[in-house]
DRENTIFI-886229 format. One line per field, with one value per residue: x, y, z of N, C-alpha, C in turn; residue number from 1; residue in one letter. Coordinates in pm, 1 decimal, decimal comma, always signed. Each point is the difference from the previous one (the first is absolute). Example, Ala and Ser with C-alpha at 12.3 -4.5 7.8 and 13.67 -1.06 7.14 Angstrom:
! residues 2
nx = +1319,0  -35,0
ny = -569,0  +105,0
nz = +780,0  -72,0
cax = -89,0  +82,0
cay = +119,0  +119,0
caz = +0,0  +6,0
cx = +90,0  -77,0
cy = +120,0  +109,0
cz = +0,0  +73,0
seq = 1  2
type = a  s
END
This chain:
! residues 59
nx = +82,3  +97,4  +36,7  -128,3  +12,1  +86,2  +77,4  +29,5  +151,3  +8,5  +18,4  +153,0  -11,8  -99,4  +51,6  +91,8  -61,8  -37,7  +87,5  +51,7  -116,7  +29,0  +119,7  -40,1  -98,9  +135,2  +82,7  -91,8  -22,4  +159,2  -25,6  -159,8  +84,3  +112,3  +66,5  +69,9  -154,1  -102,7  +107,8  -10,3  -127,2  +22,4  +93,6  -66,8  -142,6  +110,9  +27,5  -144,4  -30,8  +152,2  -58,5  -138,7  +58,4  +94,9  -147,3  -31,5  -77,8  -49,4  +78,3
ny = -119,8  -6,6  -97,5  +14,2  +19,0  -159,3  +145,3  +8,3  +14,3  +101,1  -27,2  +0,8  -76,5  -81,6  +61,9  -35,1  -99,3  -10,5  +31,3  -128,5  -72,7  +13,5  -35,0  -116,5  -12,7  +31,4  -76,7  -26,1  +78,8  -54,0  -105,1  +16,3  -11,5  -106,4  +45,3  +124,7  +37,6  +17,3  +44,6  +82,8  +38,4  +36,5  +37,7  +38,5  +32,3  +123,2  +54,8  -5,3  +19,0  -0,5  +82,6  +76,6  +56,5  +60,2  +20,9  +49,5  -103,0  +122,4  -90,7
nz = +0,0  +58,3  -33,9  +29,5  +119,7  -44,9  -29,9  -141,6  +48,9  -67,6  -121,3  +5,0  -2,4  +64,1  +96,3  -83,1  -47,3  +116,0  +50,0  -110,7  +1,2  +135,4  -28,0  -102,8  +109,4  +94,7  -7,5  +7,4  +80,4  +56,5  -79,9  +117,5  +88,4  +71,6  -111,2  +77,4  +120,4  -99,6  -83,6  +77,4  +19,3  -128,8  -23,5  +132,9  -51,9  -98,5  +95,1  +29,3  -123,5  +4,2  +97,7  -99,8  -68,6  +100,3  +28,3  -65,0  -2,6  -93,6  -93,1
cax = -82,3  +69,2  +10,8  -78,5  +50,8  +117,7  -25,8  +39,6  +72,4  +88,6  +162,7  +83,9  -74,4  -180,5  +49,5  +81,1  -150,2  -71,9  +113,0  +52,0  -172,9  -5,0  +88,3  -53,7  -123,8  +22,3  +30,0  -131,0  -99,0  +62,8  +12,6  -50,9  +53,3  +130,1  +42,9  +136,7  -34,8  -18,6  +122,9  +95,1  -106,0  -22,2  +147,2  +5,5  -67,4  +54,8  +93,6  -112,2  -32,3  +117,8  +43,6  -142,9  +57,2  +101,4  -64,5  -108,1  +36,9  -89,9  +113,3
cay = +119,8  +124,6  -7,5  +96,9  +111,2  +57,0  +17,8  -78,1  +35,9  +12,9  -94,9  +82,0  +4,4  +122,8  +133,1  +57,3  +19,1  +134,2  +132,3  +38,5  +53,2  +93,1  +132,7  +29,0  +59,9  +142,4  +44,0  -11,1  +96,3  +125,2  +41,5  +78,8  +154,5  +18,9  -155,3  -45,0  -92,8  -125,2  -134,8  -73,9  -119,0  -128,1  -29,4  -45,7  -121,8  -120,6  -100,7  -30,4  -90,5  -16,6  -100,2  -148,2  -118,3  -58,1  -64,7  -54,5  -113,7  -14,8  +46,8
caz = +0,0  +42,7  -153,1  -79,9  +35,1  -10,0  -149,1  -79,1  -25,1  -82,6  -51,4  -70,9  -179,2  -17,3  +56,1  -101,2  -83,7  +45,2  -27,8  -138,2  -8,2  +63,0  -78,6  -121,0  -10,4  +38,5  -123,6  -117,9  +93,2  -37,5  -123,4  -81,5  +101,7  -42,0  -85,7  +55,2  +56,5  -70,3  -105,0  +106,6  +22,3  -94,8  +20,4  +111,3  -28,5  -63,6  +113,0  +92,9  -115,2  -23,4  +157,2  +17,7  -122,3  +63,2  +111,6  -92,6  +18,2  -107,7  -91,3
cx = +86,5  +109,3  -56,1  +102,5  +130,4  +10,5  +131,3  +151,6  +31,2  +137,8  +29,9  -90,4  -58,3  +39,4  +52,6  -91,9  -88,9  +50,2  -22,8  -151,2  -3,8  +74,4  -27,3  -118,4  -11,3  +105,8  -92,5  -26,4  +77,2  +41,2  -53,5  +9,3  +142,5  +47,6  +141,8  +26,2  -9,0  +56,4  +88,9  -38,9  +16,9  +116,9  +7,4  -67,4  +94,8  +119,1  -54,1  +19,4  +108,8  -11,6  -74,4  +44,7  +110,5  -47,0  -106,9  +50,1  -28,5  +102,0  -72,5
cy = +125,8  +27,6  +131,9  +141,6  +80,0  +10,9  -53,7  +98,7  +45,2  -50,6  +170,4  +48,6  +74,6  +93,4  +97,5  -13,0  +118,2  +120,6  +35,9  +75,0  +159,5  +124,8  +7,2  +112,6  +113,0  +73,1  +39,5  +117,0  +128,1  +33,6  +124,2  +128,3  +56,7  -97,7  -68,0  -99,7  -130,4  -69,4  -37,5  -88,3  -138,3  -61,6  -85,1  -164,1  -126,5  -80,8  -75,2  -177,4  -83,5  -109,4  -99,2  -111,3  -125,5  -94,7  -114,5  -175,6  -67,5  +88,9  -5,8
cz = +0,0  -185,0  -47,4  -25,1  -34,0  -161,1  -26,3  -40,7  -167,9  -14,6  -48,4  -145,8  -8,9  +56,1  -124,0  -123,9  +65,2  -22,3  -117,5  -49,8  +18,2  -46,1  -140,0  +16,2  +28,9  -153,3  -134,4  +62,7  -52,2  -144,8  -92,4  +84,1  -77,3  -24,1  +32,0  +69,5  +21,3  -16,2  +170,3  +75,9  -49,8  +25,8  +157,7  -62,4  -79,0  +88,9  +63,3  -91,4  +3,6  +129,8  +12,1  -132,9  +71,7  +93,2  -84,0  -30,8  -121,4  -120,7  -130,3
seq = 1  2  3  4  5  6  7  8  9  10  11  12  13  14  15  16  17  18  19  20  21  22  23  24  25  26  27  28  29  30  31  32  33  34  35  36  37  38  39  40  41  42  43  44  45  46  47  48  49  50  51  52  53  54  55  56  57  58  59
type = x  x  x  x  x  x  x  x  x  x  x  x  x  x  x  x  x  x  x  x  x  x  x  x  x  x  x  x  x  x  x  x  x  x  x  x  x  x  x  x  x  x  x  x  x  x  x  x  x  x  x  x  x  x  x  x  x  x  x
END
């Protein structure tokens, strides 16, 4: 019963899949503010990608 309760840990993974989501979408936002922004944004996302590829179990 007490099962119920306990949630379910994130792996490295899904943490860095979340992130990567997360800064694409903010990057999308600022695209249409400042675009400087943006591309650095994107650029963060593309290291984000690099670390989830290295992890990824799936080639």
């Amino acid at each position: 019963m007490w099962r119920f309760f306990k949630r379910k840990r994130k792996s490295k993974l899904e943490k860095l899949e979340e992130q990567y989501r997360s800064i694409l979408n903010e990057a999308f936002h600022l695209s249409k503010i400042n675009r400087t922004q943006s591309d650095e944004k994107y650029s963060q996302a593309e290291e984000i990608l690099k670390e989830i590829e290295k992890l990824s179990p799936l080639k």
